[in-house]
C-alpha positions, 0 to 999 in steps of 0.5 A: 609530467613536466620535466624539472627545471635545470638549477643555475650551474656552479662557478667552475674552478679556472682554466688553466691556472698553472699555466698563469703561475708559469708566467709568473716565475718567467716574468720574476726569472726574467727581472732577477736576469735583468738585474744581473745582466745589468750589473746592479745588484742592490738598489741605489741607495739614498743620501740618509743611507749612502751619504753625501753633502747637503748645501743650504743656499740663501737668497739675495735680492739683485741690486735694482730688484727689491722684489725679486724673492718671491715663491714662483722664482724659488721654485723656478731657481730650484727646478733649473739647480735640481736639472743642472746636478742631474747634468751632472749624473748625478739622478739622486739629488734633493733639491727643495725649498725651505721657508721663504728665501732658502734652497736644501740642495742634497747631493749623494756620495760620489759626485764632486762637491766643488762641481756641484757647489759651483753648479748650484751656486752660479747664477750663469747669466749669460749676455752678449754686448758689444766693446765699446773700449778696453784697456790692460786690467790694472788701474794705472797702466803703464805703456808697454808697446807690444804689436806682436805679442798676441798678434799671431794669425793663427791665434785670431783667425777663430774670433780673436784669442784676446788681448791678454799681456802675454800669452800665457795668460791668453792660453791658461782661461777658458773661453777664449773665443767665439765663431760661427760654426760655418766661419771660415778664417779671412786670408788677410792677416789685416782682416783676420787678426786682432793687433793688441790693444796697447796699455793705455786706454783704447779711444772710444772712437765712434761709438766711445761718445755713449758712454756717459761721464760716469761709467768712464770714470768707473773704468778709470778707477778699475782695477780687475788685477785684483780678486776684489776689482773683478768681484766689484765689477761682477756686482757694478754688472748685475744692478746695470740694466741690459739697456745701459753700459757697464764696465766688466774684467776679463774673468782672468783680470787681464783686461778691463771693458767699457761695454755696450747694451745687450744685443743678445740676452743668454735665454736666446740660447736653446742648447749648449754642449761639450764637443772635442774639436779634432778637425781643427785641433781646438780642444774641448769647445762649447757649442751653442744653438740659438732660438730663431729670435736669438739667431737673428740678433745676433746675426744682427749684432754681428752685423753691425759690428762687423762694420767698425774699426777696432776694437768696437768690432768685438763683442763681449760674451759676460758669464756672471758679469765677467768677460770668457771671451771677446772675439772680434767680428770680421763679418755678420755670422749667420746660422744661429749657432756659434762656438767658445773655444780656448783653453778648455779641460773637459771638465770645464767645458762641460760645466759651462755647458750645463750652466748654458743649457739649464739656464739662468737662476733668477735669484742670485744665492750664497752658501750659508752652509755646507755639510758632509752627510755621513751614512753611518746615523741612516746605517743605525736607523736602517738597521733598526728599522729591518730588525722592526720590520724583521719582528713585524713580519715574524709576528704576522707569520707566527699569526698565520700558522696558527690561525690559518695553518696550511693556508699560511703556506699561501700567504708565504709563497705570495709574500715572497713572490712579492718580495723578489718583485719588489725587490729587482724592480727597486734595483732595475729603477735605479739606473733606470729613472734614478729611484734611490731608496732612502729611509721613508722608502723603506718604512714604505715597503715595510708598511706594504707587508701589511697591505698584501697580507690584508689581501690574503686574509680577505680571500682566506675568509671569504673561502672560510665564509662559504665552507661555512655555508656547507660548500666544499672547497673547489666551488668555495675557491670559486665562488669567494673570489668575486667578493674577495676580490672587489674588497681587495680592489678598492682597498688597494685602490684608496692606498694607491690613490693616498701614495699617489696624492702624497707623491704630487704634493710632497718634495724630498723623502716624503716622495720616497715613501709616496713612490714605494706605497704605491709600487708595492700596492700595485705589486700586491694586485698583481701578486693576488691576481696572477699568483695567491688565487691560480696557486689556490685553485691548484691547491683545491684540488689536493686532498689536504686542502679538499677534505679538509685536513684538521691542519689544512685550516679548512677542516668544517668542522673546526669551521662549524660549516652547516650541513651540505646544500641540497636541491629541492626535488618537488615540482610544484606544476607537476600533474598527477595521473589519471 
C-alpha cells in the first residue's frame, strides 16, 4: 500500500513577536526622551495658530525695464525673500506669490517686524563703481577748509573712513569702509590717508572728461541733505545703466558723487557674513568672498584705480543706489575677498550680510500692506476643529466596541501607538527642519485617524473571513495576513502618493496638510506592521481570543463559521491485497 502523500504545512504563526513590540516601545521611548532632552515640548506652532505679521508687497516695474514682472522673476524674487527671513531664524515663514504682481510674506510671532520688513523689501543691489568726483551733500555748498578734520591716519589706513564734514557723522553710518582681508596699512601717512575733499566740487581731473554734460548738471543740482535728494538719486541710480555714470549720496547724505560704470556687479559676490574684529578693535565687520570672476575684477579694478590721484583712486560700494562706503585704493587688492567696516551694530552687519548673501531681487517692491495676525481667530477654529476631531474619534470607538468588541482593545492600543509617533515626531521636526503645525495640518493628522482605522478593520476581517471558513484563530492570524496586508499597502500607498503630489504642487498651508498626510500614512504602515499584527499574534494565543470568547469578537458562532476543515483520508492509487 502506497504511503499518503504529505498535506501542504499551515502558515505558522511569527517567530518572536515580542521581541518586535519590545522594539517598538524603545523606539517611542527613545522619541519621547528626544523630546525631552531637547526642550521642546509641543510642536511649533504656526502663523494661524501662534500668530504673527502678514506683508502683502507689490511689484514695480524699474525704470528701463518695462518688462520685468514676469512669473520666472516673481517666483525667483519669492525664493531669495523666503532664504533672507529663514536667515533670520525664523524656519516658519510663507512666502508665496499671489496673482501676477504681488508677494504674501508671512512671518510667525516673534521675529522682528522691522527687520523682516526691510529684509523683504530691500532689493539690496549691490555694485562697485569707481568716484569720478565727489563734493559735500547740500546743493550749494559753502567753503569750509578743513585738512584735518578727518584726516587721521589711523582712521584711513583701513580703505579710507570718508569724507564726512565732521566726524561724528563719519562715526555713526554703517559701512564705512572697504579692504582686502590681506592689506596691510601704508606706513606713509601721504599713501595711507584720505585728505578730505573740500567743500566745492572736486575736478574731475583725468577721468572727470567722461562725464557727460548732463550728469554734471544733475550733480550740480543734487541735494543728498535732504530725505527726498537721497530718495531721488537712489531712483536716478536704478534706471541708469551698469554702463553709464551716475550720481549717488552717501547713505547718510553727507556727500554726494559722480560715479563711474560698474566695474564689479554685486552677483560676483558668493558669500558675505557677520564677523566681530577683535584683533584690530574694528567692531562688527562684514566679510565678503568673491567668485573667481568677481575676484579678478576687482583685482582688476583695484588696479586701475590704484594708479590715480585723488579722489578717482576710490571706489563706491552702492547698496540700493546709496553710497556705504567709499574706501580709497593705494594699491591692487588680491585674494577675492574684501571687508565693510565702521560703525556697525551686530544687528546691522548681520543684516547686510544676509541681504549680500541671498542676493539681489530682481524686482523692486513696495508694501501695500502690513497686518498683525492675532492667534486668537486660529485658537477659536483649532478648538473646534479638536472638539470635532475629539467626536470623530468617540464615535469610531463607540463603533469598535460594539462591533469588534475585544478586538477594539487592538485597534486602540495601535491608535495610541500612533499618536505618541506622531505626536514627538511633529515636535522633534520643529527645531529639526523648521515643521510648523498650522490649521491644515491638523485637519491632516485628524483625517489620518480615519486611514490607520481602515488598516485595522481590514486585518480584523480578514481574520473573521477565514474563521468563517472554519479555521481557529492562530492559523486565521496567520493566513489573513497576506491578504490584509496587500490591501493596506496599496491603500496607503495611493494617500501617500496623493499627500505627495499635493506637497509638490501647492505652497503655503495646503503643504502643511500635504506633509501631515503623508507622515501619518507612513506612520500607519509602520504601526500595522511592527505593532497591530505581532500584538495580534500574541493575542491568539490567549484563551479568550483562541476559543472565541462571545466578547472576544471572534466567537464562530456569532460569526457563523462552517464546520472545521478536515483532510480527505482516501488514497485513490492505493492497491488492494491480494
Amino acid at each position: 500500500m502506497a504511503a499518503p502523500k504529505k498535506g501542504r504545512r499551515a502558515p505558522t504563526s511569527q517567530g518572536h513577536p515580542g521581541r518586535t513590540l519590545i522594539l517598538v516601545l524603545i523606539a517611542m521611548a527613545a522619541l519621547v526622551g528626544g523630546m525631552f532632552y531637547s526642550g521642546t515640548m509641543t510642536p511649533r506652532l504656526g502663523i494661524d495658530l501662534a500668530g504673527g505679521t502678514s506683508f502683502t508687497l507689490a511689484a514695480q516695474n524699474q525704470p528701463g525695464k518695462p518688462n520685468a514682472i514676469n512669473e520666472t522673476n516673481m517666483n525667483t524674487a519669492a525664493g531669495i525673500m523666503e532664504r533672507r527671513v529663514n536667515g533670520l531664524g525664523v524656519s516658519e515663514s510663507e512666502v508665496q506669490t499671489q496673482g501676477s504682481n504681488h508677494i504674501i510674506v508671512n512671518i510667525p510671532k516673534g521675529t522682528d517686524a522691522k527687520q523682516a520688513r526691510q529684509q523683504v523689501g530691500t532689493t539690496a543691489q549691490l555694485a562697485f563703481r569707481p568716484v569720478l568726483t565727489t563734493a559735500a551733500g547740500a546743493k550749494t555748498p559753502e567753503p569750509k577748509p578743513s585738512p584735518s578734520a578727518s584726516g587721521k591716519t589711523g582712521e584711513k589706513a583701513t580703505g579710507g573712513k570718508g569724507s564726512s564734514p565732521t566726524p561724528s557723522a563719519g562715526a555713526s553710518t554703517q559701512g564705512r569702509a572697504v579692504t582686502d582681508a590681506l592689506k596691510k596699512p601704508s606706513a606713509s601717512p601721504s599713501a595711507s590717508a584720505s585728505d578730505k575733499p573740500s567743500a566745492q566740487p572736486t575736478p574731475p581731473a583725468p577721468g572727470g572728461a567722461d562725464v557727460p554734460p548732463a550728469v554734471q548738471k544733475q550733480f550740480a543740482a543734487l541735494d543728498c541733505s535732504t530725505k527726498a535728494g537721497r530718495a531721488q538719486a537712489g531712483e536716478q541710480a536704478a534706471g541708469t545703466k551698469p554702463t553709464d555714470p551716475v550720481v549717488a549720496c552717501k547713505d547718510d547724505g553727507s556727500q554726494k558723487y559722480v560715479l563711474g560704470p560698474v566695474g564689479v556687479e554685486g552677483t560676483d559676490v558668493k558669500d558675505a557674513k557677520a564677523v566681530f574684529d577683535s584683533q584690530q578693535g574694528q567692531g562688527w565687520i562684514v566679510q565678503m568672498d568673491f567668485t573667481s570672476d568677481g575676484g579678478k575684477k576687482f583685482a582688476d579694478v583695484t588696479g586701475k584705480l590704484a594708479a590715480k590721484a585723488q579722489p578717482q583712486n576710490q571706489f563706491a560700494i552702492v547698496l540700493d543706489g546709496a553710497v556705504v562706503s567709499d574706501p580709497r585704493v593705494s594699491e591692487r587688492l588680491n585674494g577675492g575677498n574684501a571687508t565693510i567696516s565702521g560703525g556697525f551694530t551686530q544687528q546691522s552687519a548681520e543684516d547686510l550680510g544676509n541681504m549680500l548673501s541671498y542676493g539681489a531681487l530682481p524686482l523692486s517692491f513696495k508694501i501695500d500692506d502690513e497686518t498683525t495676525v492675532t492667534a486668537a481667530l486660529g485658537g477659536e477654529q483649532l478648538h473646534a476643529g479638536l472638539i470635532a476631531g475629539a467626536i470623530g474619534l468617540a464615535l469610531v470607538v463607540i463603533y469598535l466596541v460594539a462591533y469588534y468588541r475585544g478586538l477594539a482593545l487592538v485597534a486602540l492600543a495601535s491608535l495610541g501607538v500612533s499618536a505618541v509617533l506622531t505626536y514627538t515626531i511633529m515636535t522633534l521636526l520643529g527645531p529639526g527642519i523648521g515643521f510648523a503645525l498650522n490649521l491644515p495640518a491638523v485637519c491632516g493628522a485628524i483625517v489620518a485617524i480615519g486611514i490607520t482605522a481602515d488598516s485595522f478593520i481590514v486585518y480584523f476581517e480578514r481574520i473573521r473571513d477565514e474563521i468563517r471558513e472554519g479555521r481557529t484563530l492562530r492559523p486565521a492570524v496567520e493566513r489573513g495576513w497576506p491578504r490584509a496586508r496587500r490591501t493596506i499597502l496599496v491603500s496607503d500607498f495611493v494617500s501617500f502618493l496623493a499627500a505627495a503630489v499635493l506637497f509638490i504642487v501647492t505652497v503655503g498651508k495646503v503643504q502643511g496638510f500635504a506633509f501631515t498626510l503623508g507622515l501619518t500614512t507612513l506612520l500607519d504602515v509602520v504601526v500595522v506592521f511592527l505593532f497591530t499584527k505581532p500584538l495580534m499574534t500574541l493575542l491568539a494565543r490567549r484563551k479568550f481570543f483562541s476559543e472565541g470568547h462571545s466578547w472576544s469578537g471572534l466567537d464562530p458562532k456569532r460569526l457563523g463559521a462552517k464546520p472545521p476543515l478536515r483532510r480527505r483520508r482516501t488514497a485513490p492509487n492505493q492497491t488492494k491485497e491480494a
